[in-house]
C-alpha positions as CSV (number, residue, x, y, z in Angstrom):
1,X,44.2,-53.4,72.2
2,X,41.9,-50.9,70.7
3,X,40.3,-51.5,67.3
4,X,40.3,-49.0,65.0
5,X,37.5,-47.7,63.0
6,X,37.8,-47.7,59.5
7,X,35.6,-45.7,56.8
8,X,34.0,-48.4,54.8
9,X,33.3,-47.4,51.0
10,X,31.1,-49.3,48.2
11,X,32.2,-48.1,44.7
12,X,29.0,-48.2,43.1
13,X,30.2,-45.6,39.8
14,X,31.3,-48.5,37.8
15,X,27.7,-50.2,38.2
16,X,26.3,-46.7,37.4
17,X,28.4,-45.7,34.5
18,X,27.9,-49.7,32.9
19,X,23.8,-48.6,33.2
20,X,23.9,-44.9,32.4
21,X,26.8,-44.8,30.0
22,X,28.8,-41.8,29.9
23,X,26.9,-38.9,29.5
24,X,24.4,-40.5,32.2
25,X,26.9,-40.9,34.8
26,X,27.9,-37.4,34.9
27,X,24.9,-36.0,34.9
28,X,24.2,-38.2,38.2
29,X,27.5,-36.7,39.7
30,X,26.3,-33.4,38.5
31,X,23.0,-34.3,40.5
32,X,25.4,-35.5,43.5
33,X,27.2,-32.6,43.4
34,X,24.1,-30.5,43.6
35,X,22.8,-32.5,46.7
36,X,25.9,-31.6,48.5
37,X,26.6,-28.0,47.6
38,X,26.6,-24.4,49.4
39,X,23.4,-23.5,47.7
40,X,24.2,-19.8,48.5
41,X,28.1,-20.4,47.6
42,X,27.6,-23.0,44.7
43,X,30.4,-25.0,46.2
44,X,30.7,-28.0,48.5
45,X,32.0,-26.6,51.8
46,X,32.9,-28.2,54.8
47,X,29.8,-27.6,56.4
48,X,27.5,-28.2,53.7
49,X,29.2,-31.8,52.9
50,X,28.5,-32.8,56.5
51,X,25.2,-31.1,56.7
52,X,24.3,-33.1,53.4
53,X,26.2,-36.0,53.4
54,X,23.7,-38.3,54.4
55,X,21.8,-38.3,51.7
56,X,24.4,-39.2,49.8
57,X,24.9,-42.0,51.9
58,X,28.0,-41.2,53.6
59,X,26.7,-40.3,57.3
60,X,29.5,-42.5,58.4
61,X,32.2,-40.4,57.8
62,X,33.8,-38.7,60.1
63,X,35.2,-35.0,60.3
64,X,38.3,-36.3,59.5
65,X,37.2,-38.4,56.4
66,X,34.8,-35.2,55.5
67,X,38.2,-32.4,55.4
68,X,40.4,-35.3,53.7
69,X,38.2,-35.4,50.7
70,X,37.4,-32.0,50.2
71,X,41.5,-31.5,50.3
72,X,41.6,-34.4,47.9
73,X,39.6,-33.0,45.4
74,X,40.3,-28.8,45.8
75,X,42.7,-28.5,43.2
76,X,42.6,-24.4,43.3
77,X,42.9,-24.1,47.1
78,X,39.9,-22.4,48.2
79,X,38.9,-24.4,50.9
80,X,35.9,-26.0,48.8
81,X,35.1,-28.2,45.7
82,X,33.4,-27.0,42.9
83,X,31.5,-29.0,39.9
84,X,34.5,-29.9,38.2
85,X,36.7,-30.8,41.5
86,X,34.0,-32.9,42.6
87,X,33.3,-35.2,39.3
88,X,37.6,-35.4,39.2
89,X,37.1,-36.7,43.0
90,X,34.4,-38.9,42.5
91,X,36.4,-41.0,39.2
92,X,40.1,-40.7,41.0
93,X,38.0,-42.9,44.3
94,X,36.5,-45.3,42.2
95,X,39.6,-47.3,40.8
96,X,37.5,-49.5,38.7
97,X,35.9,-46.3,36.9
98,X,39.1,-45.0,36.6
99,X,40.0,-47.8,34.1
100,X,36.5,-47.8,31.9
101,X,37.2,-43.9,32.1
102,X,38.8,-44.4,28.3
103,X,35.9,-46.1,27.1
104,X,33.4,-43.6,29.0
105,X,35.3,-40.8,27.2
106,X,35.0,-42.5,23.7
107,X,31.0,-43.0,24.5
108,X,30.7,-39.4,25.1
109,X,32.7,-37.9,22.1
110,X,31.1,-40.4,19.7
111,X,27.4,-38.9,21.1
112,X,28.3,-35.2,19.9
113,X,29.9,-36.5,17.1
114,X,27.1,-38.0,16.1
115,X,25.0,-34.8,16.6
116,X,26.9,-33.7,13.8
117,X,26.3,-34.5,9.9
């Protein structure tokens, strides 16, 4: 009987978003995003996620794993994720983040707000 392999993933954006608050947390998927990303085509492609995914800590992944998120997360159907795609991808995989996403988006409003007199 042959064991499968199985992608394992650590959720570490509800640590990061506790530490950086709101506006903190997506500028470090901004930063993510920028790791990743086509630099020529501004997008994450197929090729550049695999070429860069390592530093992002996700060397592990397989082809498979690689195509299956960037259909997860391409909303417009090009083929490739793009700022916005990716920071909706990164909250809808972290479950936990998904539920302090209120609170996150209360943090962030009440920032600008307070920018204002």
């Amino acid at each position: 009987m042959a064991a499968t392999k199985q992608s394992q993933f650590q959720d570490f954006l509800p640590i990061m978003a506790d530490k950086l608050g709101g506006n903190g947390l997506i500028g470090e998927l901004c930063n993510g995003f920028r790791l990743l990303m086509d630099v020529d085509k501004g997008v994450i492609t197929f090729d550049s996620l695999k070429r860069n995914s390592a530093l992002l800590g996700l060397q592990d992944l397989t082809d498979d794993d690689l195509l299956s998120m960037l259909k997860e997360g391409d909303f417009d159907g090009d083929g490739a994720l793009n700022q916005m795609e990716f920071c909706v991808l990164m909250f809808r995989l972290s479950p936990d983040l998904m539920e302090q996403s209120q609170f996150l988006l209360e943090e962030a409003l009440q920032q600008q707000l307070s920018h204002y007199p």
